[in-house]
N, C-alpha and C positions, 0 to 999 in steps of 0.2 A: 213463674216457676218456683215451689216452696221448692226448700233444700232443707234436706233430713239428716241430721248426722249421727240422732239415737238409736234409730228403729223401731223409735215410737209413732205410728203412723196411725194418721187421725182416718177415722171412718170410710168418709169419699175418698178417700184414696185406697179403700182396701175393694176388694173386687175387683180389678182393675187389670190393666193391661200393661205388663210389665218387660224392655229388655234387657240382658243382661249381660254385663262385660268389661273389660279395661279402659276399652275405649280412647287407647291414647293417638293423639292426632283426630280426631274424627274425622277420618279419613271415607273416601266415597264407599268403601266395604260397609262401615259401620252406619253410616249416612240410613245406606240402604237398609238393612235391619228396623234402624230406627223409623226412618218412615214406615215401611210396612208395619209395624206395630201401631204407629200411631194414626194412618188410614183406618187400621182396626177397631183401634178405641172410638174412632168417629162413628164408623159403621154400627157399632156396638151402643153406643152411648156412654160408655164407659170413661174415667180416666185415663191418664195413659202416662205411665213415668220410666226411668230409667234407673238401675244399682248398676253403680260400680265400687270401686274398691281405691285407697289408698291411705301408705303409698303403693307402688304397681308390685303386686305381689312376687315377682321375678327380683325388684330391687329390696325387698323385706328376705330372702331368701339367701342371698347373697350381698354383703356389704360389698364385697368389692366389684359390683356394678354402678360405678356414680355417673354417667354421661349416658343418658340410655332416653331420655323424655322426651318424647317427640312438642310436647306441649306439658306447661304447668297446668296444677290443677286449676289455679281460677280462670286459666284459657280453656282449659276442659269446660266450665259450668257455665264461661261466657259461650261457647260453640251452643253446647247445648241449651242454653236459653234461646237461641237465634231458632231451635226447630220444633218450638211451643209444645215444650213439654209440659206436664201438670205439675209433675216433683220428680226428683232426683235424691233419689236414697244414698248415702257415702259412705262405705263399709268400713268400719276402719280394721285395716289389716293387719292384725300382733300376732301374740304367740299363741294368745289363746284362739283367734278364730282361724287360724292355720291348722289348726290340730280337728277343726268342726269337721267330722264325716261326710258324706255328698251328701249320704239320708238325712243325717240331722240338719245340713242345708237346706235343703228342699222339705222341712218338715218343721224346724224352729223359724226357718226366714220367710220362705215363698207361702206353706202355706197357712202358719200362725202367726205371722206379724201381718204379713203383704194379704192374705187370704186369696194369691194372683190368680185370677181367670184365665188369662192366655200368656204364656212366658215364650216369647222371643230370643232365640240365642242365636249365633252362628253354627256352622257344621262342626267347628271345629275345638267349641266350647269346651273347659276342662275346670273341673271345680271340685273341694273337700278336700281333708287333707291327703295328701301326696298327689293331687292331680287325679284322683281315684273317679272320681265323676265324670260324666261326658251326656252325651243325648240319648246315648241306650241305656244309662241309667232315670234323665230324666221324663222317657218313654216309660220306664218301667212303673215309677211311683206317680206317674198321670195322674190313675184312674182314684186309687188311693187317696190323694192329696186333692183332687177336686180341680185340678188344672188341664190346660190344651199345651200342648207342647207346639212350636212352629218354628220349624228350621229352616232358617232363608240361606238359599245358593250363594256360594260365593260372590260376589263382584268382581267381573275380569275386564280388561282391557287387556287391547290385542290380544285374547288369548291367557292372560297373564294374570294369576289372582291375586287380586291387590291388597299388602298387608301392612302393618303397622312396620315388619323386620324389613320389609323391600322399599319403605319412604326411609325409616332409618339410615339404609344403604345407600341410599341416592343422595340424604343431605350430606354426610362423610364424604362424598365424591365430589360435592359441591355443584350438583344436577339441579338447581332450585328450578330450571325450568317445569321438570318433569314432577318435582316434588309440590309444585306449587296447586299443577293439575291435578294428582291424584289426591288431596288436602279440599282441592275446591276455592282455595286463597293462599295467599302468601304465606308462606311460614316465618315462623315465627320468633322473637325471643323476649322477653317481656322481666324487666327490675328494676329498682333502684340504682340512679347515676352513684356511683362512687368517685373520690377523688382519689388523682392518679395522680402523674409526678411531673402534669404541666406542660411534658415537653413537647406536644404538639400545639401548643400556646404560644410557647418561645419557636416555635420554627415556623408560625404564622397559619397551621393550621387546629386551633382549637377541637380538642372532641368532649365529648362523653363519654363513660366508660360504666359498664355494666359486667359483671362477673357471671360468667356461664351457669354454673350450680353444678343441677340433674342435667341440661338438657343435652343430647347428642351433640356432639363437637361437630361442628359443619368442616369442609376442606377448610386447612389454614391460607387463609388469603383476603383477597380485597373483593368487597362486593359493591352495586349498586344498591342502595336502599329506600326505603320508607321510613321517616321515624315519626310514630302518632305520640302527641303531648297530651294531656287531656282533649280537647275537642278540634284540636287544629292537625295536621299534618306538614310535615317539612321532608323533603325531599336531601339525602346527603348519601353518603359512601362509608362505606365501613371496614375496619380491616380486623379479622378475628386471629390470635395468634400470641405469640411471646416477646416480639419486638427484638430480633436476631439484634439488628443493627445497635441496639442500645444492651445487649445481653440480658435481657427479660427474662425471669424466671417463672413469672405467674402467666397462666393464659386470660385474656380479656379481650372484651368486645367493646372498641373505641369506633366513636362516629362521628365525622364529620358534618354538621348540618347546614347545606346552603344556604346564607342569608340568617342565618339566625346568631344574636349576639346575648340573648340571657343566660343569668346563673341558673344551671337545672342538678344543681347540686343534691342528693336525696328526692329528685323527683321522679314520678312510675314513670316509664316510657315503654313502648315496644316494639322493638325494631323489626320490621319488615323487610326479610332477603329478598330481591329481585333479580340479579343476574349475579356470577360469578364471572369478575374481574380478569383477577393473574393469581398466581399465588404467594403465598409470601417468601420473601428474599431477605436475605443480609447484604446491606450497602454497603461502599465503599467509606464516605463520610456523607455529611450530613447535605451535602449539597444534592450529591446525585438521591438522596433520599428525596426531596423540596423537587427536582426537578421531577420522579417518576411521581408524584402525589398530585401536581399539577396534570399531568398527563392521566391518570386514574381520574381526577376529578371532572377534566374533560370526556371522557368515555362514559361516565356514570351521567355526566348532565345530559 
C-alpha cells in the first residue's frame, strides 16, 4: 500500500477507484464501503485506494475535543493495509483546506489530482467547507467531473446502523464485548511505555504505563487484556484511571503483564481491551488494594 501525504499522485493511481471518509475505527460500516469499492477496482481493472483526512476534522474544528479517537492514525493505516488497498491518500486538515468549497473539492482533488473513475462514499458523507457538501452535490458534478458516484447502504446489525459515535459510546461504557464485534478485533490503544512512580513495583505488582492522548477514554476501571511487544504477545490486566487510592491526578493506562520481567521503558506497545473487570475504586490502604489486584488478576487469567 504506497501512502500519499502531498497529493501528488503518480499515474496508475489516477483513474482509479477511490473511497472516501474519516474512517476512524474501521469499523464494519466502513469495512463495508471499502470492500465494495475494492471488488470494484478488481472487476474494473483498475486501482483502488482510499482519502481520508487528519487530524479528524471534528477534533481540527474544536480544540476542546481531545478524547474522541477511536484508533490512532498509524492504527488507521495498519487496519487499512490489512484490506490491500493500492494507496491511501492523507489529507492533511488546516485552515486552509477547511475553507476548500465541496466544488473546488470534487474539482482540485477527485478530479485534477485523483482523476477518480468511481468515488465511494457513505449515505451520509459531508464534505467542503462548512459541511456544505453531501451526495446530492456529488450526484450533481458526476457528469461534469467525469466520475461514477456509489453510495453504499448503511451497515446495520440488529437493525441498528453502525457508527463510529455508537463504538465511541460503547467503549465509555466499558462494552468491549460489543465494541470488539462491531471493530471486527479488539480495540485498542497503542504508545510508548512511560515511567511512572513505581508503585506498582513496590507493592509487587509491576506495570507499564502508557498516556491515553486523543484516544476515547474507556470506563475507568480494570480490564482483562492483550499486550502485543513487537512480535510476541503477553497476556496481563490493566487498570485505566487516576489511581484514587494513591490521589492521582493524571489519567493513565498501567498493565500488568503475566510472567513477563523486562524493561519496556520507551518501548511501542498496544494494548488489547478484552473484557471489562470492575471499576475503579479508592481503597482503604494498601493491603486491601494487593488483596483486590490479586483477585482481578485471578479473573483476568
Amino acid at each position: 500500500m504506497k501512502i500519499i501525504n502531498d497529493l501528488k499522485i503518480i499515474k496508475k493511481y489516477q483513474r482509479s477507484v477511490v473511497a472516501v471518509g474519516n474512517f476512524d475505527g474501521i469499523h464494519l460500516g466502513h469495512r463495508k464501503v471499502i470492500n465494495q469499492g475494492r471488488l470494484k477496482a478488481k472487476k474494473e481493472n483498475l486501482a483502488f485506494g482510499v482519502i481520508t483526512f487528519e487530524p479528524l476534522p471534528v477534533m481540527f474544528f474544536n480544540k476542546n475535543i481531545k478524547n474522541h479517537r477511536i484508533n490512532s492514525l498509524d492504527q488507521k493505516k495498519n487496519e487499512l493495509k490489512k484490506l490491500n488497498l493500492d494507496f491511501l491518500i492523507i489529507i492533511k486538515f488546516n485552515k486552509f483546506f477547511s475553507k476548500l468549497s465541496a466544488q473546488d473539492f470534487i474539482k482540485k482533488i477527485i478530479y485534477e489530482k485523483i482523476k477518480c473513475k468511481f468515488l465511494y462514499v457513505s449515505n451520509n458523507f459531508r464534505f467542503g467547507n462548512k459541511r456544505k457538501g453531501n451526495i446530492n452535490t456529488l450526484k450533481k458534478y458526476a457528469k461534469k467531473f467525469d466520475y461514477k458516484i456509489v453510495i453504499t447502504k448503511p451497515f446495520k446489525k440488529k437493525s441498528k446502523i453502525i457508527s463510529s459515535t455508537i463504538i465511541r459510546r460503547l467503549i465509555s461504557n466499558g462494552d468491549i464485548s460489543k465494541t470488539s464485534n462491531l471493530l471486527s478485533r479488539n480495540w485498542s490503544i497503542c504508545g510508548r511505555v512511560v515511567k511512572g512512580e513505581k508503585r506498582g513495583r513496590k507493592i509487587g505488582f509491576p506495570t507499564c504505563n502508557l498516556e491515553i492522548k486523543d484516544y476515547v477514554i474507556p470506563k475507568l476501571g480494570v480490564y482483562s487484556v492483550d499486550v502485543k511487544i513487537k512480535n510476541f504477545i503477553k497476556k496481563g490486566i490493566a487498570n485505566i484511571g487516576y489511581r484514587p487510592t494513591f490521589k492521582g491526578k493524571k489519567l493513565l493506562l498501567e498493565t500488568n503483564l503475566f510472567g513477563f520481567k523486562g524493561n519496556l521503558y520507551n518501548k511501542y506497545i498496544e494494548v488489547n481491551f478484552k473484557k471489562f473487570i470492575r471499576s475503579e475504586k479508592k481503597f482503604k490502604n494498601l493491603e486491601f488494594l494487593k488483596k483486590q489486584i490479586k483477585i482481578d488478576i485471578n479473573q483476568a487469567r
